[in-house]
SEKOL-740846 format. One record per residue (C-alpha): z, x, y; chain. Coordinates in steps of 0.25 Angstrom, whole numbers, plus 2048, in hexadecimal, padded with zeros to 3 digits. Each point is the difference from the previous one (the first is absolute). Layout:
residues N
SITE / Z / X / Y / A
...
//
This chain:
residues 296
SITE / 914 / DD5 / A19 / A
SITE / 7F5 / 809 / 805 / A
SITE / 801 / 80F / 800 / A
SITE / 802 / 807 / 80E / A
SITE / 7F1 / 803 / 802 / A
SITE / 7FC / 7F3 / 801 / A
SITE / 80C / 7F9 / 808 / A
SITE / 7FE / 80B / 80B / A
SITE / 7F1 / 7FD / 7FE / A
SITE / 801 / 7F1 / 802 / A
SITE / 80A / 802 / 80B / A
SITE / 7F6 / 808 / 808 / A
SITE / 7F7 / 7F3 / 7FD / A
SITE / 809 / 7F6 / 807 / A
SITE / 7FC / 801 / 80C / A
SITE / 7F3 / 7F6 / 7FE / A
SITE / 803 / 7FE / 7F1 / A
SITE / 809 / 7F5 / 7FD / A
SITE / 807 / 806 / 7F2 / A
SITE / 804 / 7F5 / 7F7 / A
SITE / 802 / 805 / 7F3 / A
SITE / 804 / 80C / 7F8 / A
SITE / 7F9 / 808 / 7F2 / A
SITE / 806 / 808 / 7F6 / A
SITE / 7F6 / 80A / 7FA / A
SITE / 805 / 809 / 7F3 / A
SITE / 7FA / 80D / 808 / A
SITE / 800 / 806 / 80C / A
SITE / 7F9 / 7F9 / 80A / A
SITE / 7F6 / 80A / 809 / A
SITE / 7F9 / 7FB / 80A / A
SITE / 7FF / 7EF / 806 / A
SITE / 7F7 / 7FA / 809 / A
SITE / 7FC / 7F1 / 805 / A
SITE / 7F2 / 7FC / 7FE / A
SITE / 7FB / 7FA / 80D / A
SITE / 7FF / 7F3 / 7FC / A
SITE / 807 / 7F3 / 806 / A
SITE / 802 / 7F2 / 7FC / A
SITE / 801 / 7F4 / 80B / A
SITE / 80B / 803 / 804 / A
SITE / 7FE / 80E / 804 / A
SITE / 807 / 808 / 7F7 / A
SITE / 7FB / 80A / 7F6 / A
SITE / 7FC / 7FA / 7F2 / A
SITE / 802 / 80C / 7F8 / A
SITE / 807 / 80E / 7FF / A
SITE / 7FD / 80E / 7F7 / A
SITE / 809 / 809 / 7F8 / A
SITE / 7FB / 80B / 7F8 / A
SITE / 80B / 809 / 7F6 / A
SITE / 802 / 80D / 7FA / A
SITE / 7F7 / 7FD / 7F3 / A
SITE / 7F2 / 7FC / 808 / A
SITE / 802 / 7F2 / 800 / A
SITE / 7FE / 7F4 / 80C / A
SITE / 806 / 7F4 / 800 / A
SITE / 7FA / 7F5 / 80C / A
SITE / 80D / 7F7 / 803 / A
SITE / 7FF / 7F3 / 806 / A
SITE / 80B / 7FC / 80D / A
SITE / 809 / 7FA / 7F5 / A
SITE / 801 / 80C / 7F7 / A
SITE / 7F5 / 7FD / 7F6 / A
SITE / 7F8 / 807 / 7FA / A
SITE / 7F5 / 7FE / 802 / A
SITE / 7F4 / 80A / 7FA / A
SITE / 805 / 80E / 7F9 / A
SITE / 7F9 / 80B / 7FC / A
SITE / 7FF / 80E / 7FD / A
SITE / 7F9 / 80A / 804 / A
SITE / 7FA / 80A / 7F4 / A
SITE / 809 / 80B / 802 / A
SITE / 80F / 801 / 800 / A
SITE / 803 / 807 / 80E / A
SITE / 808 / 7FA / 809 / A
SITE / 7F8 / 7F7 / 80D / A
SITE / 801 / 807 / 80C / A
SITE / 7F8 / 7F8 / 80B / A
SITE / 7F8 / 7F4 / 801 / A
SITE / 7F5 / 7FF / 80A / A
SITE / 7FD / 7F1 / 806 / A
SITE / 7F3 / 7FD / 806 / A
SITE / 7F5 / 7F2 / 7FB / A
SITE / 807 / 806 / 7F3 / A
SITE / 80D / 807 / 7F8 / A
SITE / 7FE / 80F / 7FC / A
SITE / 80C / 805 / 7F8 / A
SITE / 802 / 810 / 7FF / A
SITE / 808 / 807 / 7F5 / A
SITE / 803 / 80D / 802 / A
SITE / 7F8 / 807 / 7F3 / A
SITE / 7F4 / 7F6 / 803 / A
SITE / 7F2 / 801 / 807 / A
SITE / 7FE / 7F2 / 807 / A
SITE / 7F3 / 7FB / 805 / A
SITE / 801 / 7F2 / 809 / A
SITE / 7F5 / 7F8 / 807 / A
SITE / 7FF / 7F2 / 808 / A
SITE / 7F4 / 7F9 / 802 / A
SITE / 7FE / 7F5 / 80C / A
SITE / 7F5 / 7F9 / 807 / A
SITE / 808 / 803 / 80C / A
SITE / 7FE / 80B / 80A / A
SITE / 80E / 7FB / 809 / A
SITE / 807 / 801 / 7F1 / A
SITE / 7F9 / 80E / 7FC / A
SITE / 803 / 805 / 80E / A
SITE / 80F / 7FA / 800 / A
SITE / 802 / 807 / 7EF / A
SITE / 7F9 / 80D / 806 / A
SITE / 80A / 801 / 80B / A
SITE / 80C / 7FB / 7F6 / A
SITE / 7FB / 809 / 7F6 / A
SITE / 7FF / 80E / 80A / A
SITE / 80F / 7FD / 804 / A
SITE / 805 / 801 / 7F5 / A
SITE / 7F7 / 80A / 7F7 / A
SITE / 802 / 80C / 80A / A
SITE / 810 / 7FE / 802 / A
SITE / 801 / 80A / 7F5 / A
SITE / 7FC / 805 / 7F0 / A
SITE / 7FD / 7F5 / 7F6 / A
SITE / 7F9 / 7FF / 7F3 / A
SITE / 7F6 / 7F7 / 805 / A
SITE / 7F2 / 808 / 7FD / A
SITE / 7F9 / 7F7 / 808 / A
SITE / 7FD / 7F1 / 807 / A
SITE / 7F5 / 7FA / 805 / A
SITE / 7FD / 7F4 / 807 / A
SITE / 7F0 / 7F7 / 7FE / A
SITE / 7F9 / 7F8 / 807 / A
SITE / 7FB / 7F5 / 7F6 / A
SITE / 801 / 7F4 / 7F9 / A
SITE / 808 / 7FE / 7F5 / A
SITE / 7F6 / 7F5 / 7FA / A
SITE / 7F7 / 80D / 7FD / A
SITE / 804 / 80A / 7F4 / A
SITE / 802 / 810 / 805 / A
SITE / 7FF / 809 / 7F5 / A
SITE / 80A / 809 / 807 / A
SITE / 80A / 7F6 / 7FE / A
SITE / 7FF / 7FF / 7F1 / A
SITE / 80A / 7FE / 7F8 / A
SITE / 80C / 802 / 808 / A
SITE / 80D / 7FE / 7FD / A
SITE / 806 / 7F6 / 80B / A
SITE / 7F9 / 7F6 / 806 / A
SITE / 806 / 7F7 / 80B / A
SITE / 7FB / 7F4 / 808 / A
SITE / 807 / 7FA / 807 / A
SITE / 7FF / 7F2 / 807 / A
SITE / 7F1 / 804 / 800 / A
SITE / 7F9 / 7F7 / 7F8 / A
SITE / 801 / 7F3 / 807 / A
SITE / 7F9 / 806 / 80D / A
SITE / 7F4 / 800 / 7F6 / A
SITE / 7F7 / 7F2 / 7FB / A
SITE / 805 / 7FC / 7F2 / A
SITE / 7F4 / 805 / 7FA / A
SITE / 802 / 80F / 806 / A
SITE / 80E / 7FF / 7FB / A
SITE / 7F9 / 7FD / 7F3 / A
SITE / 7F8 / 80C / 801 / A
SITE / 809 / 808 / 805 / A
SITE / 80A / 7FE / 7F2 / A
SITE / 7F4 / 802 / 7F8 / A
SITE / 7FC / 80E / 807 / A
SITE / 80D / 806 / 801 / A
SITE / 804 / 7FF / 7F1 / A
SITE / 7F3 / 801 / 7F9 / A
SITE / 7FB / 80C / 80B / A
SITE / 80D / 806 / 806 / A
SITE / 808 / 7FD / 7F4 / A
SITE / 80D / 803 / 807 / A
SITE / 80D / 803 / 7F6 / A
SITE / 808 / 7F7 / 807 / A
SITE / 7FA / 7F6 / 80C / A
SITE / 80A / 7F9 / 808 / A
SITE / 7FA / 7F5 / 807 / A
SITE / 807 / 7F5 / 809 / A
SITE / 7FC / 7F2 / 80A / A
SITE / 807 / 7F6 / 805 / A
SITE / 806 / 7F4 / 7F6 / A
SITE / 7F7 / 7F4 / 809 / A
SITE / 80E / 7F6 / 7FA / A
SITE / 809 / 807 / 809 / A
SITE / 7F8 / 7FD / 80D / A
SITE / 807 / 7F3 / 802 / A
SITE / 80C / 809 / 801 / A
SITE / 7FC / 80A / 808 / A
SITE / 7F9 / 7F8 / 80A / A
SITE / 80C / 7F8 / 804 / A
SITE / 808 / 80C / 805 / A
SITE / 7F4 / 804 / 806 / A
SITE / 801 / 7F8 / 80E / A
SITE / 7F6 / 7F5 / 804 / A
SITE / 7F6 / 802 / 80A / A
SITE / 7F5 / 7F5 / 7FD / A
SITE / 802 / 7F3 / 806 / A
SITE / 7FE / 7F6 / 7F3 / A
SITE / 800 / 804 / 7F2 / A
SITE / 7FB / 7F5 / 7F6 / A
SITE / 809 / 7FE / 7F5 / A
SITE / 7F6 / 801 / 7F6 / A
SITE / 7F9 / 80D / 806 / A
SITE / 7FF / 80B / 7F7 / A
SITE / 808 / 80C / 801 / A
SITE / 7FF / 80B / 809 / A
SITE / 7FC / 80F / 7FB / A
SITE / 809 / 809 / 804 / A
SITE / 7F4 / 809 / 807 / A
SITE / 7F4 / 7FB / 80A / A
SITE / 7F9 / 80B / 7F8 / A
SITE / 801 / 7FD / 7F1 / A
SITE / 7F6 / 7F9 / 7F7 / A
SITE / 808 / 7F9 / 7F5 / A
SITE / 80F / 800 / 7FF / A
SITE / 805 / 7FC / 7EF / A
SITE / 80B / 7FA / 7FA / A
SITE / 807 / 804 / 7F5 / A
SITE / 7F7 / 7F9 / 7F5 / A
SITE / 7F2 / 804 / 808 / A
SITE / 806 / 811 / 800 / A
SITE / 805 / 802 / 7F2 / A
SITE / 7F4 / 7F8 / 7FA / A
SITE / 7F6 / 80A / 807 / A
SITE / 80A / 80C / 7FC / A
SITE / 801 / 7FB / 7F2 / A
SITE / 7F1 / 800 / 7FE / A
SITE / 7FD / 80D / 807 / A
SITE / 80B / 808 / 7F7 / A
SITE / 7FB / 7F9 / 7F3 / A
SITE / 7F2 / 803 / 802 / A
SITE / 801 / 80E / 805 / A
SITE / 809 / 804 / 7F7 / A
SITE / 80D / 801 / 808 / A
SITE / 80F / 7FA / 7FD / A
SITE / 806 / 7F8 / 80E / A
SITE / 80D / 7FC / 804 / A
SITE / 805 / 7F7 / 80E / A
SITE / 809 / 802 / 807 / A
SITE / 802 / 7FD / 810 / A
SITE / 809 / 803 / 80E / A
SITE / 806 / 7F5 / 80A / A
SITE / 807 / 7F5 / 7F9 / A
SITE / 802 / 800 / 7F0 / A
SITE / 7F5 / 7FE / 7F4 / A
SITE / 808 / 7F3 / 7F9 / A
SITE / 802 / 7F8 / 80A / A
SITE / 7F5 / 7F8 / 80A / A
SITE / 7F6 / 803 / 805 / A
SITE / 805 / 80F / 7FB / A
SITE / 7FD / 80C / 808 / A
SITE / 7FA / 802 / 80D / A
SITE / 7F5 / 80A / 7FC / A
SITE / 7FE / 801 / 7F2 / A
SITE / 7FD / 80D / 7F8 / A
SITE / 7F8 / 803 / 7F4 / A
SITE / 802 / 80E / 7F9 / A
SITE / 7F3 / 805 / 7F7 / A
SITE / 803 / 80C / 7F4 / A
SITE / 7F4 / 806 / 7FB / A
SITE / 800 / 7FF / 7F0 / A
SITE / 7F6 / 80A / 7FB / A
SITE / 7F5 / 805 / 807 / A
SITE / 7FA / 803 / 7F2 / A
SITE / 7FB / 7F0 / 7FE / A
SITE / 7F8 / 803 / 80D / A
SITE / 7F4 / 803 / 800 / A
SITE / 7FB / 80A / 80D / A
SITE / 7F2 / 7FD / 806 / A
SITE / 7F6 / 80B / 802 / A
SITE / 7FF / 7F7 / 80D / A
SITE / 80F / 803 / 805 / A
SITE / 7FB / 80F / 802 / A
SITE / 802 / 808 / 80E / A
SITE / 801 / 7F3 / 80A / A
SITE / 805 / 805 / 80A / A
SITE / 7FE / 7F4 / 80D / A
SITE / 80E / 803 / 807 / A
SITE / 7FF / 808 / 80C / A
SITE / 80C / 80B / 802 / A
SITE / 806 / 7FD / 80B / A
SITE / 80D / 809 / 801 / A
SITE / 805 / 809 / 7F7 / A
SITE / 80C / 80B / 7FD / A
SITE / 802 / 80B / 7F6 / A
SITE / 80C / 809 / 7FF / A
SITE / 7F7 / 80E / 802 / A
SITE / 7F8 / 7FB / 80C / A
SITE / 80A / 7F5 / 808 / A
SITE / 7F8 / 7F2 / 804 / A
SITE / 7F3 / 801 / 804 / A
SITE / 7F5 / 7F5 / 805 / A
SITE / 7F2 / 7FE / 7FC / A
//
């Protein structure tokens, strides 16, 4: 049975979210929001509830939990702020959140997301901002964070950037938690007959389709946790698996697959001198509580 703030929520949500399962927290639920992602079928892959006691939980359509955490204070959640990214605001709590994109159209599209719902009123969001960059290079401004997400990103890269991209953001970043996502190559054969037909012949022993013109590599189950499993070990971080569409115990498993990194210690590493002030990522909107949004 759910408390009354999140039925009327999620009734609100009906309307282009099609509710199929109900949570039971022991506290007060104080804020829900659905991340804007969508499996093949067009429905929304995962929904947000935060509590009274500063803590998040990222539930899945079926009502599974699938990532919680808590934030370092004991203040209830009162907003969360969706752009490339999830910023959750506690009511005693200074908040800092940034996105990084290649993207102009995506930075532009966050900045005008972003402006919408910063300026409706008060929040403890200090500030936000958005680069233009690559996530292949290390930005000391983004330095030990405490979330990192990226999602369905990864397979728009070459193998060997993905490679790179591991090793950077856990040996350089060296986020407390990363959450990193792809699509599970196995359920391709799946998804690709819903999907309808348009080519004229298709050899049987043609290899699957990915499910993007635009991405490099897609990886199956094996191929993902390996690479996982060998980044956490040597960079001294613990990983879990875990996925959306479909279920993980039967095959081919989920649709897009999901791989959670924990830092251990940061004492076992090692900081370079070389790490320093890089700074390559160039500001492209930003927005304080004092000032309002502003552009370079």
């Amino acid at each position: 049975m759910m408390n009354k703030f999140m039925e009327r929520k999620v009734k609100n949500l009906t309307g282009t979210l099609k509710f199929t399962s109900a949570v039971k927290l022991n506290s007060d639920a104080t804020c829900i929001n659905v991340l804007p992602f969508r499996d093949f079928e067009g429905s929304s892959k995962y929904f947000v509830i935060c509590d009274s006691r500063g803590r998040v939980y990222v539930f899945l359509r079926n009502g599974d939990v699938l990532i919680e955490f808590f934030t370092t204070v004991d203040f209830p959640v009162t907003a969360m702020v969706l752009s490339g990214k999830l910023t959750v605001l506690t009511e005693n709590r200074t908040v800092y959140g940034s996105s990084v994109d290649i993207s102009q159209k995506g930075l532009a599209r966050a900045a005008k997301m972003l402006r919408l719902k910063l300026n409706k009123g008060p929040c403890n969001l200090k500030s936000t901002t958005l680069y233009d960059g690559s996530i292949l290079e290390f930005d000391s401004r983004l330095q030990d964070i405490d979330v990192g997400t990226c999602l369905e990103v990864i397979e728009h890269m070459e193998e060997d950037q993905a490679c790179q991209f591991g090793k950077t953001v856990l040996t350089l970043f060296r986020p407390k938690l990363l959450i990193i996502s792809t699509p599970n190559y196995e359920c391709n054969k799946i998804l690709h007959k819903r999907a309808p037909d348009n080519s004229e012949k298709k050899s049987i022993s043609q290899p699957l389709q990915f499910r993007n013109h635009d991405h490099k590599f897609e990886w199956t189950r094996k191929q993902f946790n390996q690479w996982a499993t060998k980044l956490a070990k040597g960079y001294h971080y613990s990983v879990e698996f875990s996925g959306v569409g479909g279920s993980g115990i039967i095959d081919p498993g989920f649709a897009s697959q999901i791989a959670i990194f924990r830092r251990k210690s940061l004492s076992a590493v090692k900081r370079k001198d070389s790490e320093g002030s890089m700074q390559p990522y160039k500001v492209t909107w930003e927005w304080t509580r004092r000032n309002g949004d502003k552009k370079d």
